[in-house]
C-alpha positions in Angstrom: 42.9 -6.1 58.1 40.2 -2.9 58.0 39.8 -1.8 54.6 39.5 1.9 53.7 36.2 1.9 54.6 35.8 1.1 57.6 39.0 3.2 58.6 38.6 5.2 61.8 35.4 3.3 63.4 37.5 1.7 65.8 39.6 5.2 66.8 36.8 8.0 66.0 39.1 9.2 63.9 38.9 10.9 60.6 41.3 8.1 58.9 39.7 7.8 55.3 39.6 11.9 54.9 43.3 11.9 55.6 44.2 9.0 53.3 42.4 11.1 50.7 44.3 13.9 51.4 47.6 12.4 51.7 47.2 10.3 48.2 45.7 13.7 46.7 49.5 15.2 47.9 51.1 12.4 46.5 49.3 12.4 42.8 50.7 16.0 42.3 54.3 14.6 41.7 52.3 13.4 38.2 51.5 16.9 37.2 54.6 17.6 35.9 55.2 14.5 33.5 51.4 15.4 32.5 52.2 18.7 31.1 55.1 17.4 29.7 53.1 14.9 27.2 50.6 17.7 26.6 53.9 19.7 25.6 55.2 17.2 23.4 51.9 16.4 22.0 51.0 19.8 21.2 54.6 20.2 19.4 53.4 17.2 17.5 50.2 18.8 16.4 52.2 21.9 15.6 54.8 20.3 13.3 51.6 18.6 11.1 50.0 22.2 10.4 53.8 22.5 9.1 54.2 19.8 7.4 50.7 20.4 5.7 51.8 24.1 4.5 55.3 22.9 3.4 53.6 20.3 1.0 51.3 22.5 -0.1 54.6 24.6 -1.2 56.4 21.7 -2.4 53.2 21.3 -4.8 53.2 24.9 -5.9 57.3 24.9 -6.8 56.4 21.2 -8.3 54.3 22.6 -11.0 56.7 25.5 -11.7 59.8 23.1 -12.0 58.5 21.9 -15.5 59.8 23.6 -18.8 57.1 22.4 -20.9 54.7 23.5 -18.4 56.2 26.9 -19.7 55.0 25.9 -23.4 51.8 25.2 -23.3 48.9 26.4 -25.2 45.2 26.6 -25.5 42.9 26.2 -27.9 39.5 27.3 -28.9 36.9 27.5 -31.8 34.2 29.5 -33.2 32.3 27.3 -34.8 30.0 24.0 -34.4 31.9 21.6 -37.0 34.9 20.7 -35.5 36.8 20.4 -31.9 40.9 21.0 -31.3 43.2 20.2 -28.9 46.1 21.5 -29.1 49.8 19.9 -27.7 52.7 22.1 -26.2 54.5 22.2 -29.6 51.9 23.3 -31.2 52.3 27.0 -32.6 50.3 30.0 -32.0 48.3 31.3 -34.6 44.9 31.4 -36.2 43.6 28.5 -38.6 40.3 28.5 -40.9 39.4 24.9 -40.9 36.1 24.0 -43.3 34.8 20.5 -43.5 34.1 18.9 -46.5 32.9 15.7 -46.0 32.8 13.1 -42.9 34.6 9.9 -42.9 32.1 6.9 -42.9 32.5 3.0 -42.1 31.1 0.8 -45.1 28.7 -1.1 -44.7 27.3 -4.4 -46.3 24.3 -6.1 -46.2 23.1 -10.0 -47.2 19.8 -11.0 -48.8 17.3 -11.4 -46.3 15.7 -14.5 -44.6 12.2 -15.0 -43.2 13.6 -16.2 -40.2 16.6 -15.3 -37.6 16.3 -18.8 -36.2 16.6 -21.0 -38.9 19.4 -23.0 -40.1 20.7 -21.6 -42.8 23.3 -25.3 -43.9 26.8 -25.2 -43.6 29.2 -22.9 -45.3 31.6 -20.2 -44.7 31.8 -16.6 -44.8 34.8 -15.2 -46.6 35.7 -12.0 -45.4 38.6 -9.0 -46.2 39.5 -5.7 -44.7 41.0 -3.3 -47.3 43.7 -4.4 -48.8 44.4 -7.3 -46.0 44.3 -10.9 -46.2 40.9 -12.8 -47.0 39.8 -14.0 -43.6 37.5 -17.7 -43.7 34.7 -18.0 -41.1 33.4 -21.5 -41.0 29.8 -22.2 -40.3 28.5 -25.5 -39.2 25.1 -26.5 -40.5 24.1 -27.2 -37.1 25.0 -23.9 -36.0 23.9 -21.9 -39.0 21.0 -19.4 -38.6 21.3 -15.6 -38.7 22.0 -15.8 -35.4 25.2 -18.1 -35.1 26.3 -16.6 -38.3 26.6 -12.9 -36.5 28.5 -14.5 -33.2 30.4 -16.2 -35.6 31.8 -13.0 -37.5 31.8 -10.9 -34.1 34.2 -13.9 -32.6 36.5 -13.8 -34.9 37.6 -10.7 -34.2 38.3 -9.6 -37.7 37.7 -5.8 -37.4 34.1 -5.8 -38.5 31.5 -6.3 -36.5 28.2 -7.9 -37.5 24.3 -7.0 -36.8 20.8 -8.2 -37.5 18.5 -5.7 -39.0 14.6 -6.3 -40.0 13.7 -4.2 -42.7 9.6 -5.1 -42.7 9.7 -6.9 -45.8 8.8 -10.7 -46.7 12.0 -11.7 -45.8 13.2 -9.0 -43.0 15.9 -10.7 -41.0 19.5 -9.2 -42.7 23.0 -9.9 -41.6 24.8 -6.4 -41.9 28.2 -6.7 -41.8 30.5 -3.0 -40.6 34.3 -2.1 -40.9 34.8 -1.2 -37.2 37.1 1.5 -38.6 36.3 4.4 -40.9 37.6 5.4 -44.7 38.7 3.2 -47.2 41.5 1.4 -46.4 39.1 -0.1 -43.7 36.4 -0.9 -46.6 34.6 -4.2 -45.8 33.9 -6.9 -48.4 32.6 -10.0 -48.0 31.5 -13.6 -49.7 29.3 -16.5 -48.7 29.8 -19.9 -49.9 27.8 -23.6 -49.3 24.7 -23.7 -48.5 24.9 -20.6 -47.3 25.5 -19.0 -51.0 22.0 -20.3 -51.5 20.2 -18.4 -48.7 22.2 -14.9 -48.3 23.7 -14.4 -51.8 26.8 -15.0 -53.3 28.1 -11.2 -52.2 26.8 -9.1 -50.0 25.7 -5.4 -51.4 27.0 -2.4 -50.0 25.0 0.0 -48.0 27.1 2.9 -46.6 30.3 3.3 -48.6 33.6 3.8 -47.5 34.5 7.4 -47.4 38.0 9.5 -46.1 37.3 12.9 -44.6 37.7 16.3 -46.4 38.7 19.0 -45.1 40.6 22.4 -45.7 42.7 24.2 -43.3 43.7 27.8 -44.7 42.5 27.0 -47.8 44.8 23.7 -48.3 42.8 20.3 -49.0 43.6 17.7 -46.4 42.0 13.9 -46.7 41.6 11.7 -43.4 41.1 8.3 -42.8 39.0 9.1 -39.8 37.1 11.9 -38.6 40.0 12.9 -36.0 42.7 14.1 -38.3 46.2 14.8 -36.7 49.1 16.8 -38.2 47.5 18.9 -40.4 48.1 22.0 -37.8 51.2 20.8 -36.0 50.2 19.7 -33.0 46.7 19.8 -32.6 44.2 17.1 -33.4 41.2 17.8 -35.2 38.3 16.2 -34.2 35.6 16.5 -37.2 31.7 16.5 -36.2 29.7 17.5 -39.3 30.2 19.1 -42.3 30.6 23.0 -43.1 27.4 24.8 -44.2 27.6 26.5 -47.4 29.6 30.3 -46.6 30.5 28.8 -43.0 33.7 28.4 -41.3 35.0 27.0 -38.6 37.8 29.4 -36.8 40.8 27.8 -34.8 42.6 30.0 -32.3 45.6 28.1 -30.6 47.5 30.8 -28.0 49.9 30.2 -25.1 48.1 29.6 -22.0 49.1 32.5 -20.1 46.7 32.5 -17.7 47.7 29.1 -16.4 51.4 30.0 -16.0 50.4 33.7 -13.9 48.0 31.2 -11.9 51.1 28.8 -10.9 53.4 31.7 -10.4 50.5 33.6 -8.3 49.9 30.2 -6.5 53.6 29.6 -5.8 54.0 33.5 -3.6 50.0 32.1 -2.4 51.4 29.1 -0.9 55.0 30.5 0.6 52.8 33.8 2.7 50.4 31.0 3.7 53.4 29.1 5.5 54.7 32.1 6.8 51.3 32.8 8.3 51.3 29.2 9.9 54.7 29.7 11.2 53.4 33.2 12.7 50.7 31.6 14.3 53.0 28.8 15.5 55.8 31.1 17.2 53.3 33.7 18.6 53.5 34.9 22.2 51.0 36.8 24.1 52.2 39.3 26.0 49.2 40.3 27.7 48.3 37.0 28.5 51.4 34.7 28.7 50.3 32.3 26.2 53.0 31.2 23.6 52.7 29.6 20.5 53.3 25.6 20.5 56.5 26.1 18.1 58.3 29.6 20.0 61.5 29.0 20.2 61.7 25.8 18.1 65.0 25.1 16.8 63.5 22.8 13.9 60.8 25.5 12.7 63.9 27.9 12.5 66.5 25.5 10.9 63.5 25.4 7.7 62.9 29.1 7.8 66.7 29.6 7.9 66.8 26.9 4.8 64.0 28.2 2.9 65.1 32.0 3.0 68.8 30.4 1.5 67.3 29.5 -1.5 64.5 32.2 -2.3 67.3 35.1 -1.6 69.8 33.3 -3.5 68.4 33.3 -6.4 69.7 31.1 -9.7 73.6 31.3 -11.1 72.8 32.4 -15.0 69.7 33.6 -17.3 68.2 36.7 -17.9 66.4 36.5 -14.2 68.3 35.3 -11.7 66.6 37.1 -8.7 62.7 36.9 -7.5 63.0 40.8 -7.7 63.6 40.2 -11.7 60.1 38.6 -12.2 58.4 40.9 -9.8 58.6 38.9 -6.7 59.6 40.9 -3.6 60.6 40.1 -0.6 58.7 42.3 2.1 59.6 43.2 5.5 57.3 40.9 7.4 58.8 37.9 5.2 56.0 37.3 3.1 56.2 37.9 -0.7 54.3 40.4 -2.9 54.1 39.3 -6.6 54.2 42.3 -8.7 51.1 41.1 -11.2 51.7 43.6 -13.7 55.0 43.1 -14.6 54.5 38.7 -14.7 51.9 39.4 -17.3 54.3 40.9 -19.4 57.2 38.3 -18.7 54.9 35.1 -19.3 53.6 36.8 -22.5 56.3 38.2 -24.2 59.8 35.9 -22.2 58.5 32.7 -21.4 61.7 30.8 -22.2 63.2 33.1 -19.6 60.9 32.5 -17.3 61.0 28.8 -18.1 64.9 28.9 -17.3 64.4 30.6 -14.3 61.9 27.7 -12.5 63.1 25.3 -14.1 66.6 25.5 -15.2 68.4 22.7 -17.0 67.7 20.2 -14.8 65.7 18.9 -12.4 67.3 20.5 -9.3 68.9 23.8 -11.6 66.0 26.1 -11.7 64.8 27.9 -8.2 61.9 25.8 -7.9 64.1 22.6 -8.1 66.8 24.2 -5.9 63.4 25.0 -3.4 61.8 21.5 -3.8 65.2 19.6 -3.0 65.2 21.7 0.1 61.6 20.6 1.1 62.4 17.2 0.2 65.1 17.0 2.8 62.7 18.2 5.1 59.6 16.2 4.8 61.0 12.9 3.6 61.0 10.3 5.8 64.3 10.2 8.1 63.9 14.3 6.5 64.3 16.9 9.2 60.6 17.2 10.4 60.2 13.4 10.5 63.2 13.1 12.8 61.9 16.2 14.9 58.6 14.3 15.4 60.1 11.1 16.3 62.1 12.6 18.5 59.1 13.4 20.4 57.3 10.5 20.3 60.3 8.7 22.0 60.3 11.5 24.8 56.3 10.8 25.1 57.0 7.3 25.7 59.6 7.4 27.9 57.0 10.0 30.0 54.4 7.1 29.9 56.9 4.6 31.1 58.2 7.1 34.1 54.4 7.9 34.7 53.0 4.5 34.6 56.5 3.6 37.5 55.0 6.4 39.7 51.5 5.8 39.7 52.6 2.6 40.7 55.1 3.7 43.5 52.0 6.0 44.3 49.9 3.1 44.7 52.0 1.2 47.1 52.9 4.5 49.3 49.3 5.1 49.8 48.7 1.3 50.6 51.4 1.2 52.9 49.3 4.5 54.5 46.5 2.5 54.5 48.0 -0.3 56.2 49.6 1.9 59.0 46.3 3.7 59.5 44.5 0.2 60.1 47.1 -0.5 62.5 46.3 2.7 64.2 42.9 2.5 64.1 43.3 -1.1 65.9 45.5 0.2 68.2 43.8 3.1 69.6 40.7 1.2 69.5 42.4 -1.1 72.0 43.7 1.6 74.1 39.8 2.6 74.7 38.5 -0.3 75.3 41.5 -0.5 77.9 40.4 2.8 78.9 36.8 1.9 78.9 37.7 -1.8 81.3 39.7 0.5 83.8 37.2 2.7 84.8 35.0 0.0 85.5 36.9 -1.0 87.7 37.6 1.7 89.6 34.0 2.9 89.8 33.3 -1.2 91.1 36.5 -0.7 93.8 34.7 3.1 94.7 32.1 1.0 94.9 33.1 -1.6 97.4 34.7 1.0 99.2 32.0 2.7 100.0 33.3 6.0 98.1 30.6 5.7 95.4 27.2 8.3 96.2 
């Protein structure tokens, strides 16, 4: 059978131009399924820039739908001596906090030995923490220099832990034992017995003492086991860094963190005009030029809209704000909000609680930012309405491929069948010429015998 290429030697005619043509005619019928996926797909796009400013909004009512959230404070110091951080219960006010004295870790140290590699003979180390129970390390004399003796100690995991120092003298190498834990109920002491009595001392002597932390807040004396001192200011912990100077002071200011609760509030009415700007963008039409947004129309983008408006217009059931308009968030005539900043300050600073009850309610779900992120939850969760919406799509895009794919193949065998009809054409009228071409041969050799031929 003639192949495509060779179409139309045998007739002169213009076979493989018309094929062309003709399977060109056919491939149109695809346009239409094409545009459809495009459709779809765009739609899909669409409903992620939706999804994306819905989250965004679900985060902003998230952080609002917190009571203690509400409560919280700040803290700062003047002063080099001390740092503060301060918990949600902890009250406002203004604290004069002047260290004293630093909490230390005691410190003991053995007699010295010329080397840190020699063995020492068996013993033990006896050792106690405070007012704990004797601990009893035991040494082997095979495994007694400085060095086994400190891995010894650190092993044990006794709460002290155990260094070699050289000091520069005759006999330089010194096992210093330290409480890992500062003040005196975590003072160190410690015994040696054996032979090694006989080479580090009965006891070792002490070289940094055991000491609780001083300090003074408003004028009251406060002691510390450690240098981070809790519940002298309720709720904030003190961390202490170095003693007061003679006539200095350090100043504690803990305040409720206003700022942060008019920065959720303003990010809240941020992240709601932001999805009404995508939904603008996504529902546009062009009048001029025809061109329509991806999502005009939609019946899912309008359902949200519908859902969202529900909630921010109804408001909560009891309080002293149960509107937006109460706060000083309005409701403007292209849908966005316009947060009246003004006015918040004064609620955050001087009705909180309020405020607190209005976000946040009772319960998880009984403050308008619970009411608002159930809402969203129903409609980004999986199975939610936008997820359904989506899949929705994806099924339809499918099903396109699948009715695509069955044409391009029903294509495929109409323009074969073309091709096979064309061959037989081609053979076919290349027969009638050479008929043609035989018959007037032999006419011109019968004019010929004839004697009609000049």
């Amino acid at each position: 059978m003639a192949t495509i290429s060779s179409l139309g030697i045998g007739s002169g005619l213009d076979l493989n131009s018309l094929l062309d043509q003709l399977n060109a005619a056919e491939r149109k019928k695809l346009a239409p399924i094409k545009l459809q996926q495009q459709g779809h797909q765009a739609k899909i796009s669409a409903y992620g820039k939706l999804q994306s400013a819905l989250t965004k909004l679900q985060e902003a009512a998230a952080k609002l739908n917190d009571p203690k959230f509400f409560q919280s404070v700040s803290s700062n110091v003047t002063g080099s001596g001390v740092k503060a951080a301060a918990k949600s219960d902890a009250p406002p006010g203004r604290y004069s906090v002047n260290v004293t004295g630093l909490a230390t870790a005691q410190s003991i140290a053995a007699s010295g030995v010329e080397s840190r590699t020699a063995q020492l003979g068996g013993g033990s180390v006896n050792l106690t923490l405070g007012t704990g129970e004797p601990i009893d390390i035991a040494i082997d004399s095979a495994k007694s220099t400085l060095e086994d003796i400190r891995k010894a100690i650190n092993d044990s995991k006794s709460g002290v832990t155990a260094t070699i120092v050289n000091d520069g003298s005759g006999n330089p190498h010194r096992l210093v034992i330290t409480s890992n834990k500062t003040g005196t109920e975590a003072a160190v002491t410690a015994s040696f017995s054996g032979g090694l009595e006989a080479r580090l001392g009965a006891t070792p002597e002490t070289v940094v003492t055991a000491k609780n932390a001083s300090l003074t807040v408003n004028g009251i004396a406060i002691t510390s086991q450690t240098n981070q001192v809790e519940g002298a200011i309720q709720g904030v912990t003190l961390d202490l860094e170095e003693e007061t100077a003679e006539g200095g002071s350090n100043i504690v200011v803990v305040e409720r963190n206003t700022l942060a609760i008019r920065e959720a509030v303003s990010g809240f009415v941020k992240a709601y005009n932001d999805l009404r700007s995508t939904n603008s963008e996504l529902t546009r039409f062009n009048s001029d030029t025809g061109v329509a947004g991806e999502l005009l129309g939609d019946s899912t983008l309008r359902t949200v809209e519908s859902r969202l408006r529900g909630v921010l217009s109804g408001g909560v059931g009891g309080g002293d704000f149960r509107m937006l308009s109460d706060i000083g968030i309005t409701l403007q005539r292209d849908g966005t909000l316009k947060l009246d900043e003004e006015k918040m300050s004064g609620i955050v600073a001087n009705e909180p609680q309020a405020l607190a009850a209005f976000f946040a309610g009772e319960n998880k779900a009984g403050g308008l930012a619970g009411r608002l992120g159930e809402t969203l939850d129903q409609v980004l969760r999986d199975r939610g309405l936008l997820d359904n919406a989506k899949r929705g799509l994806e099924s339809r895009i499918t099903s396109l491929k699948d009715r695509h794919e069955r044409m391009e193949r029903s294509i495929e065998q109409t323009i074969q069948r073309y091709r096979t009809q064309f061959g037989q054409l081609d053979a076919m009228v290349a027969n009638m010429n050479q008929m043609s071409d035989y018959l007037f041969q032999q006419f011109d050799m019968m004019n010929a015998q004839l004697g009609r031929k000049k």
